[in-house]
C-alpha positions as CSV (number, residue, x, y, z in Angstrom):
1,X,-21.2,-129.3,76.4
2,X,-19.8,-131.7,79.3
3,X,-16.7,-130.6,81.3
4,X,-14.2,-133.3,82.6
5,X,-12.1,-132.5,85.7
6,X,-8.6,-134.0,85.9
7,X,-6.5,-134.3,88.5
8,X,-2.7,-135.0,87.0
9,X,1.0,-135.5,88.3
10,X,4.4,-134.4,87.6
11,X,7.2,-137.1,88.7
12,X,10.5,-137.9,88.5
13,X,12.3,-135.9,85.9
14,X,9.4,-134.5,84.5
15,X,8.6,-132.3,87.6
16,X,11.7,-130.1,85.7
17,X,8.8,-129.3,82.6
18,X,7.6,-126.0,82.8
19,X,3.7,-125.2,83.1
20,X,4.2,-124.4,79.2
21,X,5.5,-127.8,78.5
22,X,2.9,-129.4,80.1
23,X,0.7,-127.2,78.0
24,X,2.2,-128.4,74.6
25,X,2.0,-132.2,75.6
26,X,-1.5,-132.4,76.8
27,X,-2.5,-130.7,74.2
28,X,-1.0,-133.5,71.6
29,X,-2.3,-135.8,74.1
30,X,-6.2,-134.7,74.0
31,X,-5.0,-135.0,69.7
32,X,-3.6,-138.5,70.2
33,X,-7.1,-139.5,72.0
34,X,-9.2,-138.1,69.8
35,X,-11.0,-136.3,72.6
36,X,-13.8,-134.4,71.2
37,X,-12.7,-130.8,72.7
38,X,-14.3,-127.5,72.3
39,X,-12.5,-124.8,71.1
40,X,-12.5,-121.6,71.6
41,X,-13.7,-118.8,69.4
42,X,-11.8,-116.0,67.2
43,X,-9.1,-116.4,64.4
44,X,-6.7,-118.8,66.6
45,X,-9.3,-121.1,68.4
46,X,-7.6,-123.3,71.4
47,X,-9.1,-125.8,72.7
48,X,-11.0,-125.2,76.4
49,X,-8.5,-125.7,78.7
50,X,-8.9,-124.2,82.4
51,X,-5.6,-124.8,84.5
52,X,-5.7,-124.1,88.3
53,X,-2.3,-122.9,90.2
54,X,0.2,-125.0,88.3
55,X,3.1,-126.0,90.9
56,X,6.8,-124.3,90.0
57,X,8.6,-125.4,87.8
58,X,11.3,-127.4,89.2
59,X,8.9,-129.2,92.3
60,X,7.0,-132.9,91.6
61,X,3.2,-132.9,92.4
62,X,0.6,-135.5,92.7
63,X,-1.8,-132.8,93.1
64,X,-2.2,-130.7,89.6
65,X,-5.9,-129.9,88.3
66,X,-7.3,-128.6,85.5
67,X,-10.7,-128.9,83.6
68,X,-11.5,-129.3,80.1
69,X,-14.8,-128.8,78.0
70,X,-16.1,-131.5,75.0
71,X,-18.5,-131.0,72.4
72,X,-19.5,-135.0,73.3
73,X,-20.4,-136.3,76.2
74,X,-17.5,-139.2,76.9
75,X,-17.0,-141.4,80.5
76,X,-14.9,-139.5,82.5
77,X,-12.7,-142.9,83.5
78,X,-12.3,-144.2,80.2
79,X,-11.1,-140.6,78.8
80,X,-8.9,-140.7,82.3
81,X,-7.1,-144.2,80.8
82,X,-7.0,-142.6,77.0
83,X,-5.3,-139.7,78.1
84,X,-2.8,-141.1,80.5
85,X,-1.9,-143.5,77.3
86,X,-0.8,-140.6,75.6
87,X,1.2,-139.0,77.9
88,X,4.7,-140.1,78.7
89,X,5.9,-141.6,81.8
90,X,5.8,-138.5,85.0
91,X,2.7,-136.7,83.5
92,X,0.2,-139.2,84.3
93,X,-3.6,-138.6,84.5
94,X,-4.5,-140.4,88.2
95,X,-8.1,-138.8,88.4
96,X,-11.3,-137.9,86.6
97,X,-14.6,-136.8,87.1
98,X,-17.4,-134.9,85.5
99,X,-17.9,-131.1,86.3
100,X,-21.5,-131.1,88.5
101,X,-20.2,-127.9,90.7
102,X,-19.0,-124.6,89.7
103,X,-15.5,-123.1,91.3
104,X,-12.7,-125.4,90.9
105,X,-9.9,-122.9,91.4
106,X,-12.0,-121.2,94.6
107,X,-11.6,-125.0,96.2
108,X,-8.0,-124.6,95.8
109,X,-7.4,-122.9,98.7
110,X,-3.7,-124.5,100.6
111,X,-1.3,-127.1,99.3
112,X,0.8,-129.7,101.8
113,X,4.0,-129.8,100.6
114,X,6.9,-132.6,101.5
115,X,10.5,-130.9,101.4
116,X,13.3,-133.7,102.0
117,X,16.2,-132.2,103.2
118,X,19.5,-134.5,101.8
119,X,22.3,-134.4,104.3
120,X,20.4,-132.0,107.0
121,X,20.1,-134.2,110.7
122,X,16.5,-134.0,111.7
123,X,17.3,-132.8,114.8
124,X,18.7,-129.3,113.6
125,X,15.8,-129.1,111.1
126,X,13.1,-129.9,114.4
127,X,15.1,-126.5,116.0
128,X,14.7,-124.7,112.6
129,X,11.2,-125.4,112.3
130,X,10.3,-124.6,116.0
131,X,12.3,-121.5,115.8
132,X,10.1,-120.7,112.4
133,X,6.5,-121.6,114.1
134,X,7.3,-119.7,117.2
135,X,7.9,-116.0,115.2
136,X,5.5,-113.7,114.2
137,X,6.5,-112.8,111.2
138,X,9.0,-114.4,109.3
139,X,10.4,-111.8,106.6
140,X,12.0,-113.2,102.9
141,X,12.7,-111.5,99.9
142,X,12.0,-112.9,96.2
143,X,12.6,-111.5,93.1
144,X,10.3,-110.5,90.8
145,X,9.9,-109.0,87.7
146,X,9.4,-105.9,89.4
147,X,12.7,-106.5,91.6
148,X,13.1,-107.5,94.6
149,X,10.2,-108.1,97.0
150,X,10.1,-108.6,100.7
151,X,7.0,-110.4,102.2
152,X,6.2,-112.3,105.2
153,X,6.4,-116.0,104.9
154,X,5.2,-117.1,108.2
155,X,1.5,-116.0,108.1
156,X,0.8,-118.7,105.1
157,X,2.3,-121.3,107.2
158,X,-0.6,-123.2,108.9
159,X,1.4,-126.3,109.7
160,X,5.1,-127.0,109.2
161,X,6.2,-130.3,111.0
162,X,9.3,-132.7,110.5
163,X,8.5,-136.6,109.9
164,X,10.8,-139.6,110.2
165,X,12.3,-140.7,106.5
166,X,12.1,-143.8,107.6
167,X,8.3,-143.7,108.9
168,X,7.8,-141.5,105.7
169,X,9.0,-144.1,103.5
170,X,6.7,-146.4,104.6
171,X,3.3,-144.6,104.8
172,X,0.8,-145.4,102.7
173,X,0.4,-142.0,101.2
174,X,1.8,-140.3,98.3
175,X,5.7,-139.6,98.2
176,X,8.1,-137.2,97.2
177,X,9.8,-138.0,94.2
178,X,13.0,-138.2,95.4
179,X,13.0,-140.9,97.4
180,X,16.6,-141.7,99.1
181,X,18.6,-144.2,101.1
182,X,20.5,-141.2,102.7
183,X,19.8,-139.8,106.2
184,X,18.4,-136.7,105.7
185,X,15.4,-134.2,107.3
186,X,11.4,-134.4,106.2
187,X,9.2,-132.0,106.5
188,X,6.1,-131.6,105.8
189,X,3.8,-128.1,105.6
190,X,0.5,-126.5,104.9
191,X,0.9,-123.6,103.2
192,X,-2.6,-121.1,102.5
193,X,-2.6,-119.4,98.8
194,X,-2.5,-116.1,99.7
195,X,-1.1,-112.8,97.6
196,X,1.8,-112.7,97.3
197,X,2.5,-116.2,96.9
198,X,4.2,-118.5,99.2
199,X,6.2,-120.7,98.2
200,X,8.3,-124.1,99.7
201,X,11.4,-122.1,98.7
202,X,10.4,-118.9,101.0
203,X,9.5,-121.2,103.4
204,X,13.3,-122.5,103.1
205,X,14.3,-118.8,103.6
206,X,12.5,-118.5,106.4
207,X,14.5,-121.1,108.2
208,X,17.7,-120.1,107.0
209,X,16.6,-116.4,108.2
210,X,15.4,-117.4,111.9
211,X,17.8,-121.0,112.5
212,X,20.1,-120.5,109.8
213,X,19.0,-124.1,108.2
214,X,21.1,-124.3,105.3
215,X,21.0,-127.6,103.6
216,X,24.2,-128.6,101.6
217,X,22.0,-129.9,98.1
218,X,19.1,-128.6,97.2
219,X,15.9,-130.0,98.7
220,X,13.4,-132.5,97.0
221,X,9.9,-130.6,96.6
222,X,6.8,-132.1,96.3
223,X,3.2,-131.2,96.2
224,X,1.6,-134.0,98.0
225,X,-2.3,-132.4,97.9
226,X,-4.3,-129.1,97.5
227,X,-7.7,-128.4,97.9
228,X,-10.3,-126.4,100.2
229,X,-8.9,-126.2,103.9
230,X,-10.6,-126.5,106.9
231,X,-9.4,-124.3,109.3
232,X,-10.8,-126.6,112.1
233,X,-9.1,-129.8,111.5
234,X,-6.1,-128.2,109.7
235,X,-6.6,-130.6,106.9
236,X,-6.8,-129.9,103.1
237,X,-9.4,-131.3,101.8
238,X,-10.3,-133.1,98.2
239,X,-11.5,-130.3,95.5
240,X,-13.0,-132.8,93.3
241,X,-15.4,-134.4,96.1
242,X,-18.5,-132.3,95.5
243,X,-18.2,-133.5,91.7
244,X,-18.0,-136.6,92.5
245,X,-20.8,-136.1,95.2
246,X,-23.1,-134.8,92.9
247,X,-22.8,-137.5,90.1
248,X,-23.9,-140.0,92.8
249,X,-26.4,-137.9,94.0
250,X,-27.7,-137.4,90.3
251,X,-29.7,-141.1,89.8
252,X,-31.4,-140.8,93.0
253,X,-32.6,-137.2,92.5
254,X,-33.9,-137.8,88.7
255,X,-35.9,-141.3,90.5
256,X,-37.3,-139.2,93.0
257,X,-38.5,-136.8,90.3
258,X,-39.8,-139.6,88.9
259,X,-41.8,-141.0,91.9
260,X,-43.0,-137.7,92.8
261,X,-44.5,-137.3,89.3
262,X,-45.6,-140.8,89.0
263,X,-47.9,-140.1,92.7
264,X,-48.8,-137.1,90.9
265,X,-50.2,-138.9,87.6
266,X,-54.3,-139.5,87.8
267,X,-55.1,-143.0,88.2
């Protein structure tokens, strides 16, 4: 059995479909492609699907993972390009590589987020976000479907910086999917995944709570990255790296095996 890990989006108007939805259309995607999945066993087998700490519904993402098991081996980058065929416009499939490591969702460990504030002067949000970094604890409710929760939203936070929109709009890396012509305030955060979840929109709370940042439309939330972070550059780093490590590895470990028994051999 091979496993394929995929890392996916969720743009534009599609980063309103719920995890569900995505569910439904990759499914008739891996159907459309012919991908020769494994299913599971019992009297309603599904076919092996592994999702890892799908993004609200409501926020874009360039960042979604999930890992899927065939009965055939297939090349990850062609099944990458079949799959992204069959999906429409939004959901596209931007990564793939074959499962050499165990522990996908253990790698996913912090997400940087972009919030773009519409109408908000970046100076007010650079108060709001210093006034947020500089508590201890930074106390939000949410409900649940227990009722209402309080936690505290500032402990997740191991970054939270404003950027220029302008600046923003021209870096090279990924973008929030609302980009705008509009003055309005950027900023970008690390948040840890931690229990009880936090989330860009407690992180919202928090401001409003300590700097009463309130912005007039609601903001544009996207999921730039997640992965493994390194608490000493403050970076999150790329969860499928060891995969793709360990497939390059592969060649020159089976030809030193190779060697090794060839020096072995009697003469």
């Amino acid at each position: 059995m091979q496993r394929i890990r995929l890392r996916y989006t969720k743009r534009g108007r599609l980063r309103f479909t719920s995890h569900r939805d995505f569910q439904r259309a990759f499914e008739r995607a891996l159907r459309r492609a012919v991908v020769p999945m494994a299913y599971s066993a019992g009297f309603t087998p599904h076919p092996k699907v592994s999702y890892a700490n799908a993004a609200p519904t409501g926020t874009g993402s360039e960042a979604e993972y999930l890992e899927i098991a065939l009965t055939e081996a297939r090349d990850p980058e062609k099944l990458r390009e079949l799959l992204d065929e069959s999906l429409p416009a939004g959901l596209d499939i931007i990564d793939a590589v074959e499962a050499r490591t165990s522990g996908l969702a253990d790698r996913l460990t912090a997400s940087v987020w972009e919030l773009r504030l519409d109408g908000v002067d970046p100076a007010e949000a650079e108060r709001a976000v210093e006034a947020f970094k500089a508590a201890d604890t930074v106390e939000v409710q949410r409900k649940t479907k227990n009722g209402m929760r309080t936690f505290d939203a500032r402990a997740a936070v191991a970054s939270l910086e404003t950027h220029n929109a302008a600046a923003s709009s021209k870096s090279d890396g990924p973008q929030a999917d609302r980009p705008t012509d509009q003055p309005c305030a950027i900023l970008r955060l690390v948040v840890r995944h931690v229990t009880p979840a936090v989330r860009p929109d407690d992180v919202l709370s928090g401001l409003r709570a300590v700097a009463d940042l309130a912005p007039p439309v609601a903001a544009a939330v996207t999921r730039l990255a997640q992965g493994l972070f390194d608490e000493e550059t403050g970076t999150v780093t790329d969860p499928l790296a060891p995969d793709r490590e360990a497939v390059t590895a592969a060649p020159a470990d089976r030809s030193g095996v190779a060697a090794s028994a060839a020096a072995k051999a009697p003469a």
